[in-house]
C-alpha positions in Angstrom: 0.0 0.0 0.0 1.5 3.4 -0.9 1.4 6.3 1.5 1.5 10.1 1.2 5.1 10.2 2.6 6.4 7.4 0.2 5.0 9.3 -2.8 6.4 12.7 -1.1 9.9 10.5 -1.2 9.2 10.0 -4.9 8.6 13.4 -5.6 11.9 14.8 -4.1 13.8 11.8 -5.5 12.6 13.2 -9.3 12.7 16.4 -9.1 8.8 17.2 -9.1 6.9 19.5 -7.2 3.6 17.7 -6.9 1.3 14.3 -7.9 -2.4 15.2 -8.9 -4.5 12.0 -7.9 -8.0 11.8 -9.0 -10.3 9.3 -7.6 -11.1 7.9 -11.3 -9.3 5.5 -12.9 -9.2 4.8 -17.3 -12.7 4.2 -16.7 -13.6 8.5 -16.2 -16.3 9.2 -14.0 -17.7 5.6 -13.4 -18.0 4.1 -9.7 -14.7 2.3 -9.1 -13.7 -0.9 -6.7 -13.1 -0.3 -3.5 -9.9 -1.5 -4.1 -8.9 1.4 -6.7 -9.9 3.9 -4.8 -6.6 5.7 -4.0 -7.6 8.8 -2.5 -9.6 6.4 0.2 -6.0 4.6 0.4 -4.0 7.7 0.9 -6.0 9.6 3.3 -9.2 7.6 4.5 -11.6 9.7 2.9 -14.2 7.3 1.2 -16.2 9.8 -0.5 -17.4 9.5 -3.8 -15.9 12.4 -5.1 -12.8 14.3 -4.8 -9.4 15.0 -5.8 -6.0 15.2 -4.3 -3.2 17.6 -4.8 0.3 16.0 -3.2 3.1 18.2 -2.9 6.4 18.1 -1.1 5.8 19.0 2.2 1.9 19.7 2.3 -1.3 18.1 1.0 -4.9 19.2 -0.1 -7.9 17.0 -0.5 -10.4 19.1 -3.1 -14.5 18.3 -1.9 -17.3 19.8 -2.7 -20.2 20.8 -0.4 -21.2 17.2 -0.4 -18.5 16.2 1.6 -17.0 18.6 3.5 -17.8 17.4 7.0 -17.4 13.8 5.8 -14.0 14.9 4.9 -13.2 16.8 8.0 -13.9 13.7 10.0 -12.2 11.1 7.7 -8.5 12.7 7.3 -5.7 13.4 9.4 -6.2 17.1 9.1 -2.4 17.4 10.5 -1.0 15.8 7.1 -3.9 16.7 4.8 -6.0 20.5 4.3 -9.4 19.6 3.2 -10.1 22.4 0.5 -14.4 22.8 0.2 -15.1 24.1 -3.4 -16.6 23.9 -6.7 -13.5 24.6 -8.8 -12.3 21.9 -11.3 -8.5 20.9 -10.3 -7.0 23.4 -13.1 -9.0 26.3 -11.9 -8.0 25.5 -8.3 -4.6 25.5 -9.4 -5.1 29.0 -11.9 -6.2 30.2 -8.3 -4.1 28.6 -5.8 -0.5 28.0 -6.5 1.3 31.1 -7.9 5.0 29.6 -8.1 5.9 27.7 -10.8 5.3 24.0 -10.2 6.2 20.6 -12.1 3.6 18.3 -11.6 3.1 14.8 -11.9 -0.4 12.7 -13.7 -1.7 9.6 -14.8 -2.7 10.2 -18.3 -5.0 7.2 -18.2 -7.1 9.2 -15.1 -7.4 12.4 -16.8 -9.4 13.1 -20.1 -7.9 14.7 -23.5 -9.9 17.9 -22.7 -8.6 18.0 -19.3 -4.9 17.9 -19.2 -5.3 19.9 -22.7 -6.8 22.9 -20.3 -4.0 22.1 -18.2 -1.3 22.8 -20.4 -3.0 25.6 -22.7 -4.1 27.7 -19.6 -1.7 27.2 -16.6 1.7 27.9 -18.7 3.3 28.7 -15.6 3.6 24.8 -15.0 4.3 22.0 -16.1 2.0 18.7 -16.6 4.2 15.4 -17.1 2.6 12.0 -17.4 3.6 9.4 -14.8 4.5 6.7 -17.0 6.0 4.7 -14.0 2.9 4.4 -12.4 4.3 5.6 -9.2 0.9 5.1 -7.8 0.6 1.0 -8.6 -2.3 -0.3 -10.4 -5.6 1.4 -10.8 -7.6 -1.5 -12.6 -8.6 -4.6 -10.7 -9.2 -7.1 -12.9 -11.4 -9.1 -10.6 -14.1 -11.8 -11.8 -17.8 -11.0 -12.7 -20.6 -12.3 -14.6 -21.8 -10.3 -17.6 -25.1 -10.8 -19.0 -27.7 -9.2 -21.7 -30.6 -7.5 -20.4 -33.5 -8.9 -22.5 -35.3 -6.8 -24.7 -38.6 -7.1 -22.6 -36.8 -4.7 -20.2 -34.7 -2.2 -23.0 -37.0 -2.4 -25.6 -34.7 -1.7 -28.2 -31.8 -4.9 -29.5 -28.1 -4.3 -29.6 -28.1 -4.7 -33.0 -30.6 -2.0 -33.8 -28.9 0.6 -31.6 -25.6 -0.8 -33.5 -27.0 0.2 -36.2 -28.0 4.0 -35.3 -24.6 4.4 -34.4 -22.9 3.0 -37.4 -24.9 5.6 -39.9 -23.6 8.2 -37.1 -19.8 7.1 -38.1 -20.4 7.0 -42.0 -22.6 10.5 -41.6 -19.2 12.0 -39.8 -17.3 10.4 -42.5 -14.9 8.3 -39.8 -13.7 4.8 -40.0 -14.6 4.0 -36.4 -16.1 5.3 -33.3 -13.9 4.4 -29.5 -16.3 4.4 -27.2 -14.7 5.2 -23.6 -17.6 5.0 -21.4 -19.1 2.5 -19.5 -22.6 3.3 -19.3 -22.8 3.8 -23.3 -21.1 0.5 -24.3 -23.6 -1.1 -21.6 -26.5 0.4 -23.2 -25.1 0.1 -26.8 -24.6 -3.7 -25.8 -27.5 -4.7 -23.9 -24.8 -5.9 -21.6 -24.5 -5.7 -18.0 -21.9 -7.0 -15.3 -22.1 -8.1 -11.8 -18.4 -6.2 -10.9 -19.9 -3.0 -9.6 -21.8 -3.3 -6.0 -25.1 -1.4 -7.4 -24.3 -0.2 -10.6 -24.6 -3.0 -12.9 -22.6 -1.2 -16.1 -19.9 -3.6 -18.1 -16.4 -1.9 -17.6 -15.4 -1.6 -21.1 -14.5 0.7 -24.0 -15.7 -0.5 -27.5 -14.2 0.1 -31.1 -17.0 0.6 -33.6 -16.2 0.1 -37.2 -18.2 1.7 -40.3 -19.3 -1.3 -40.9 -20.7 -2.3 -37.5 -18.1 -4.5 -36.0 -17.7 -4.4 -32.1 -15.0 -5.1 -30.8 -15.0 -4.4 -26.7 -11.5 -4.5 -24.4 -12.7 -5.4 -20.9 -9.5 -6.0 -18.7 -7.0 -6.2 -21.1 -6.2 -2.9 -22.7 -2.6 -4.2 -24.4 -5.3 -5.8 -27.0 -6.5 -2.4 -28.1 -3.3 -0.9 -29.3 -3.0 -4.3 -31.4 -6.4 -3.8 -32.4 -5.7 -0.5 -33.4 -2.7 -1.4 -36.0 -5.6 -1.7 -38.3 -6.4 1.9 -38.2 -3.0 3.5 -39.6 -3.7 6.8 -41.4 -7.4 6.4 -40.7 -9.5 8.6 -38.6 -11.2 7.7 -35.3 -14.0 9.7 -33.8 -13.9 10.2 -29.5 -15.2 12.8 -27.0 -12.5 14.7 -25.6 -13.9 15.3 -22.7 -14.6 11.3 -21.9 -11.7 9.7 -23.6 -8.5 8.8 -21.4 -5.1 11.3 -22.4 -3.2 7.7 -22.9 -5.1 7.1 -25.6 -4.1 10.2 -27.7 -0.6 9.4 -26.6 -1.6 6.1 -28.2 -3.2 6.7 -31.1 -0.7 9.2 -31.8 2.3 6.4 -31.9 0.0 4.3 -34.3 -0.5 7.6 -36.7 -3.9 7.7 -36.4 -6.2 10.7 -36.8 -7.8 11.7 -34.3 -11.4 13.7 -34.4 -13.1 15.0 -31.6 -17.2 14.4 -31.8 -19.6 14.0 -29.1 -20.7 10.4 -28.1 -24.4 10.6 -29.3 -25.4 8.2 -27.2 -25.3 10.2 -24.0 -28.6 11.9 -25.3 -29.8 9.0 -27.0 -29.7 7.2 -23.7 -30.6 10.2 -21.8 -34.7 9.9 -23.2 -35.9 6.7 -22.2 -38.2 4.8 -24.7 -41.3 3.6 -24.3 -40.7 0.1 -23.1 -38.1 1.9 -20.5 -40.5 4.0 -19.3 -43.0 1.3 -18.5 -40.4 -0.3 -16.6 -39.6 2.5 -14.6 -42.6 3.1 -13.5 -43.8 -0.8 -13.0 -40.4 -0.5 -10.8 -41.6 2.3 -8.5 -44.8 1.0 -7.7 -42.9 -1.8 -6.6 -40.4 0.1 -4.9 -42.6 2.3 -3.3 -44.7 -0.8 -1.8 -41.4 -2.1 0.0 -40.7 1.6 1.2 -44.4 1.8 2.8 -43.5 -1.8 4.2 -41.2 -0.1 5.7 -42.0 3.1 7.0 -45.4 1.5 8.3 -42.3 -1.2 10.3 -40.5 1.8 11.5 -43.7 3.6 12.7 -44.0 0.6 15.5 -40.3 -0.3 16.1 -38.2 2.9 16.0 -37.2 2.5 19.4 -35.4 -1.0 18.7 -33.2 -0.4 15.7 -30.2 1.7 14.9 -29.3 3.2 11.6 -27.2 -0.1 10.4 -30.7 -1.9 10.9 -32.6 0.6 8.8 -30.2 -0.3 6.1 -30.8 -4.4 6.6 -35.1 -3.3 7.2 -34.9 -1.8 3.8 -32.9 -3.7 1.8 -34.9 -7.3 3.3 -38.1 -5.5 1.8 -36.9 -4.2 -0.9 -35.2 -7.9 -2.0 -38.9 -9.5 -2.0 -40.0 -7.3 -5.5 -40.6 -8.7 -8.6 -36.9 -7.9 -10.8 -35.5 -6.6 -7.6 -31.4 -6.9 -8.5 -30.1 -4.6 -5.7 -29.8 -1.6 -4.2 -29.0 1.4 -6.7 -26.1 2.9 -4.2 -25.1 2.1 -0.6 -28.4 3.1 1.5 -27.9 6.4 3.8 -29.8 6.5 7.0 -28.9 9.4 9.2 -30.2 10.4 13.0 -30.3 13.2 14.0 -26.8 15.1 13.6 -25.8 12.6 11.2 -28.1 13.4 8.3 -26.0 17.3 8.5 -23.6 14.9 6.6 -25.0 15.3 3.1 -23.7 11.5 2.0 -23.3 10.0 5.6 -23.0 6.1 5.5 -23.6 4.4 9.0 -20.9 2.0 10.1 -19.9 0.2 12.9 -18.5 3.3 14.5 -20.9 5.7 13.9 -23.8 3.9 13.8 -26.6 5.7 16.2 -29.5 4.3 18.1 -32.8 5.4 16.9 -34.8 7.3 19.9 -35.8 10.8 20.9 -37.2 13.5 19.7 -35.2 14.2 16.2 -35.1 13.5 12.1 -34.0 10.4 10.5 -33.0 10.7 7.3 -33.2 8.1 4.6 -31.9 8.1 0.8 -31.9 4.8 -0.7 -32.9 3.3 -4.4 -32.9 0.1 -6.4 -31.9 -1.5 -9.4 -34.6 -3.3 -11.0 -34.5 -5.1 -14.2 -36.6 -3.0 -15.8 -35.8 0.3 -14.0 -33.8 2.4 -11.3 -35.3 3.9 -8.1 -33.8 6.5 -5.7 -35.9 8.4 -3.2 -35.7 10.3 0.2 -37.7 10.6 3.2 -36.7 12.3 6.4 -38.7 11.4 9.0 -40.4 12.4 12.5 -38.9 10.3 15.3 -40.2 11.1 18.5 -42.1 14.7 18.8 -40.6 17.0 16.2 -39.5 20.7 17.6 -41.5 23.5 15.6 -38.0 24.6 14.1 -38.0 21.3 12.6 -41.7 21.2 10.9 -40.4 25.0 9.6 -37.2 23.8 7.8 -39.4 20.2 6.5 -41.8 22.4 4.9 -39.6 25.0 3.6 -37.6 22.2 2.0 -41.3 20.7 0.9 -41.9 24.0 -0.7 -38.7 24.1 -2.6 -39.6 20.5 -3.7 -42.9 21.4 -5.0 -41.5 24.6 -7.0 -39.6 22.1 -9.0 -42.1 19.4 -8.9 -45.2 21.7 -10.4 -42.6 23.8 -13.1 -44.0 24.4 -16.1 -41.2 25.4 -18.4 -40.6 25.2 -22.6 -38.5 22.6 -24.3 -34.9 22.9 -24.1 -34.9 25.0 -21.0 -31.3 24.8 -19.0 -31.3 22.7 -15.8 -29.6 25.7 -14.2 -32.7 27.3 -14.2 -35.0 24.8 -12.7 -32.1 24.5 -10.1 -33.0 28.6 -9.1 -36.5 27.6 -8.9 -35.7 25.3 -6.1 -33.0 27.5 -4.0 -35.0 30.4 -4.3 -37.5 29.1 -1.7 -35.0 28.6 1.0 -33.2 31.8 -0.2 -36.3 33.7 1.1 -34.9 32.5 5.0 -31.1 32.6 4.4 -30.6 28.6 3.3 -29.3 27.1 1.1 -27.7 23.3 0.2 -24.4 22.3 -0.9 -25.5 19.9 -3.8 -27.5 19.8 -6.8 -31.2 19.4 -7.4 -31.4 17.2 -9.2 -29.4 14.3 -11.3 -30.1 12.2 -13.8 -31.2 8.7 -14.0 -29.8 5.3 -15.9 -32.2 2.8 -17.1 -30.7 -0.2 -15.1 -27.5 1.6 -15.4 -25.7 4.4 -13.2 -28.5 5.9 -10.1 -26.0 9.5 -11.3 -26.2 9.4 -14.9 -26.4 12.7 -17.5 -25.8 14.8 -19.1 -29.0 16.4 -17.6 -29.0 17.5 -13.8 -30.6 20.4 -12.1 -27.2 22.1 -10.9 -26.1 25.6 -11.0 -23.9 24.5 -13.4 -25.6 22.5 -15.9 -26.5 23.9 -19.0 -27.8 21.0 -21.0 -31.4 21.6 -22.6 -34.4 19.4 -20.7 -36.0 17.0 -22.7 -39.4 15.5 -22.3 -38.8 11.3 -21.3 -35.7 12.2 -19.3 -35.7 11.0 -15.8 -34.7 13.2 -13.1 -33.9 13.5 -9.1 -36.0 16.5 -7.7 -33.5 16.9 -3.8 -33.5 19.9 -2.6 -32.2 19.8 1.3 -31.5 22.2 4.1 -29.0 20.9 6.9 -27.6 22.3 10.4 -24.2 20.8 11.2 -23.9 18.9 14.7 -28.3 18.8 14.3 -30.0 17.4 11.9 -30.4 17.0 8.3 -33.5 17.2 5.8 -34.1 16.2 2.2 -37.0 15.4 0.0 -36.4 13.5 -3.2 -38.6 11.8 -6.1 -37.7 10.7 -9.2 -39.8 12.3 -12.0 -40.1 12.1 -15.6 -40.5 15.1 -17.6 -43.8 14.9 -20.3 -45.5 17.2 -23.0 -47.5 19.7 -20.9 -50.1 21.7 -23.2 -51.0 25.4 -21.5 -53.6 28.1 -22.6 -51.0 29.7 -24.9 -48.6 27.1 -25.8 -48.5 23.5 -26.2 -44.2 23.3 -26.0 -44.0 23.3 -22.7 -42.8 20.3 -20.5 -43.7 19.3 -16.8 -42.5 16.8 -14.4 -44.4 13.9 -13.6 -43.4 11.6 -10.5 -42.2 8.3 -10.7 -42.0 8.0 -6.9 -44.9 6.6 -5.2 -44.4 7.4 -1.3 -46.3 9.6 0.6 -44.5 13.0 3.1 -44.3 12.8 6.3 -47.4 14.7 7.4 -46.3 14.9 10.6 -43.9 17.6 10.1 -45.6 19.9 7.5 -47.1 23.2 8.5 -50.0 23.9 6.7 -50.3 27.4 7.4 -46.5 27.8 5.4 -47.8 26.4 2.2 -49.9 28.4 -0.8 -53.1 27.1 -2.1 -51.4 25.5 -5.3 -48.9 24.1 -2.7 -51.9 22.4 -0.7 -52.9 21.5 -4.4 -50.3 19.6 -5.2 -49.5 17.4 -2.4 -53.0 16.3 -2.1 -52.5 15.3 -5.9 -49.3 13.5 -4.6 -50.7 11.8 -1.5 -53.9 10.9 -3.8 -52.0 9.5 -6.5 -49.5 7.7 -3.7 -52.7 6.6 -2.5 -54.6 5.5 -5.7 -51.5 3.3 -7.2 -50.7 2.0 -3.8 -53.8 0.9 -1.6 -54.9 -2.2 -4.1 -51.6 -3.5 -2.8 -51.5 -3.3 0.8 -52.6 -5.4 3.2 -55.1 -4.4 5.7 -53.1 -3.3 8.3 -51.0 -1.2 6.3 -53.8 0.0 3.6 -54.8 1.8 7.1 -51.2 3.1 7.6 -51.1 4.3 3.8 -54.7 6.1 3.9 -53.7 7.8 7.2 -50.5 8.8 5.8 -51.8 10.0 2.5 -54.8 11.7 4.0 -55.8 15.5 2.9 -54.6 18.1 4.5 
């Protein structure tokens, strides 16, 4: 196992100034194995994003808002400055580090675009590529089952989608297409893999041809640069922005010409089809029926479990639906001053007993054959203080501001973000995360190019799938956040009929135990009756007795 102060060693020993570590590996942006995660084998930070700047004699760990308390607590905050921001690793650097400095990168970690910012904008220093691998091995290749997800649940065949792409090549006039990420050459393939904990893409890239030939490189990448001797003074298409730096360097030795061209299946993949739709929302009703299982449990027994047994009570629930294939991330369940910790885990050492008078907080999801889930709940334990109904229904309020939008076609996901953050603007809050992400069908829980982010500029589109999460959290008290999945849909208004709205996927009802009515507009009141009669409606023919009681009371008007 490497350590900061061997690769500190290293550094002197070379003559560079610093090592830029990202948590991804060749595979950019996809979940990783534990066991590749370096910045969690450096410092102990676990997170699921985050960067790390080594230098000589000091070291920063870059987080956003997400995890800046998980951070805090994680790291030896002698050895390591945990840096909260926004900033991409060049601008940090553009607005950090003034002296001239020679840094160290793994060109397989990094994407063209990237490390070509790097070295256009920041000529002050100097980027080298760590062909020693000073860092070890960032690829496990550990055993898993792949299998094809049957057209009953994608709707569409490999061979048809192979197709759309292949005009796409001959249309750009290229000889092939490499196709560097995972959740496209999953949904390109039909294929799916068991080495991810819940995320069931297939860790590949794939080399289209013109002419429709596939061929994908799983574990051993040595067989694309053979495979690529075919390609000598011919040009291959990738996205700069997704495609590894080591394979310019590659493709480069092999004389190949390289154009840059958007992958088209991120949008294609982005609006679900009809038979993915139908899934997804075959897979809530399911889902939803587990969660009720369980809130209607937790009602009765939240004075014998701890947050580790609201993770084992959900998942045993959850496990008895029809597809079920398992959870769509690990499942956060937060007390009380642990749901302040936007992306808290419980373990062994933190894991609190559930009693008093407080919030527990619980964001979980599922992978279904034939959809994804992810929702939130924070819930009444105890007797709720009136500061706490305040913040729940402020948070509501922001929630249903996105939730009821009406809004034209092609409208930014910025924008619906400021819809959201302008209700707890009004009382000085605010959240340190997005909106709202995007959803996979069966693929990644986080998947875009749509979010509702401050930063996100990509154009809505009706059958995208969407997170609606606004939050509002008080450090060392408690933490609240209310999330559906929706889809967005045609809406037709007096004036126009191109406008789009968000319909929910989710099917569980508020906690109507800590809403204050007398904070909520008519139209607000409107809506979550809608909500709770909808929850209600798709839900009761169900449930049991018992808990077709516990679903009525919990869904009733207000």
């Amino acid at each position: 196992m490497t350590t900061l102060a061997e690769i500190q060693k290293q550094l002197i020993s070379t003559n560079f100034d610093a090592y830029i570590v990202t948590r991804n590996n060749l595979f950019l942006g996809q979940d990783i194995l534990n066991e590749e995660n370096k910045i969690s084998e450096l410092t102990g930070f676990d997170g699921s994003s985050g960067n790390l700047i080594i230098f000589r004699d000091k070291v920063f760990l870059l987080v956003d808002g997400r995890y800046e308390l998980q951070a805090q607590n994680q790291v030896n905050k002698d050895i390591i400055t945990v840096v909260c921001t926004r900033d991409s690793i060049g601008t940090w650097i553009q607005n950090n580090i003034e002296t001239p400095t020679k840094f160290l990168y793994n060109s397989w970690c990094h994407s063209i675009s990237e490390v070509d910012y790097w070295k256009r904008s920041l000529i002050n220093h100097e980027f080298v590529d760590d062909k020693s691998d000073i860092l070890g091995e960032r690829v496990i290749k550990a055993e898993a089952e792949i299998f094809e997800l049957e057209e009953q649940f994608c709707g569409i065949t490999a061979e048809e989608k192979i197709s759309y792409f292949t005009k796409f090549i001959n249309d750009h006039h290229l000889d092939a297409y490499l196709i560097c990420e995972c959740d496209c050459v999953s949904w390109l393939m039909n294929l799916r893999s068991s080495l991810i904990k819940n995320t069931p893409i297939i860790r590949a890239f794939a080399l289209v041809s013109a002419q429709g030939e596939v061929s994908l490189f799983v574990n051993d990448f040595s067989t694309l640069a053979s495979e690529l001797e075919n390609y000598k003074g011919k040009n291959i298409g990738v996205a700069y922005n997704r495609t590894p730096k080591r394979i310019q360097f590659l493709m480069k030795d092999k004389h190949i010409w390289l154009n840059n061209i958007n992958n088209p299946i991120i949008d294609w993949k982005s609006q679900k089809n009809p038979v993915e739709i139908s899934g997804f929302k075959n897979a809530h009703i399911r889902d939803g029926l587990a969660v009720c299982k369980f809130l209607h449990w937790l009602e009765n027994n939240n004075e014998t479990i701890d947050e580790l047994g609201v993770v084992n009570k959900l998942f045993e629930y959850r496990k008895q639906g029809k597809n079920f294939y398992s959870d769509s991330f690990d499942t956060i369940a937060a007390f009380a001053s642990n749901g302040a910790i936007v992306h808290y885990h419980p373990s062994e050492k933190t894991n609190q007993q559930i009693c008093g008078d407080s919030l527990l907080l619980i964001d979980s999801g599922a992978q279904y054959y034939d959809g994804t889930t992810d929702i939130t709940r924070t819930i009444a334990i105890g007797t709720p203080s009136d500061e706490m109904k305040q913040n729940y229904t402020q948070v509501l309020k922001a929630h249903i501001a996105v939730a009821s939008a009406l809004f034209p076609q092609n409208t930014a996901g910025s924008a619906i973000d400021t819809l959201s953050r302008a209700q707890l603007w009004k009382l000085g809050q605010e959240y340190a995360h997005g909106t709202g992400h995007g959803v996979g069908h069966f693929l990644g829980v986080h998947e875009g190019p749509q979010s509702l982010s401050a930063k996100n500029n990509i154009p809505l589109k009706k059958d995208m799938v969407l997170s609606i999460e606004p939050g509002f959290y008080i450090e060392n008290e408690y933490g609240i956040r209310l999330e559906n999945l929706a889809i967005i849909e045609n809406a037709s208004t007096l004036y126009s009929e191109n406008m789009l709205k968000f319909t929910p996927l989710t099917v569980v009802p508020f906690d109507n135990r800590l809403i204050n009515k007398d904070m909520l507009s008519e139209n607000e009141i409107n809506w979550l009756n809608d909500y709770h009669k909808f929850v209600f409606e798709t839900l009761s023919p169900l449930c049991d007795k018992e808990l077709k009681i516990w679903l009525q009371k919990s869904c009733k008007m207000i």
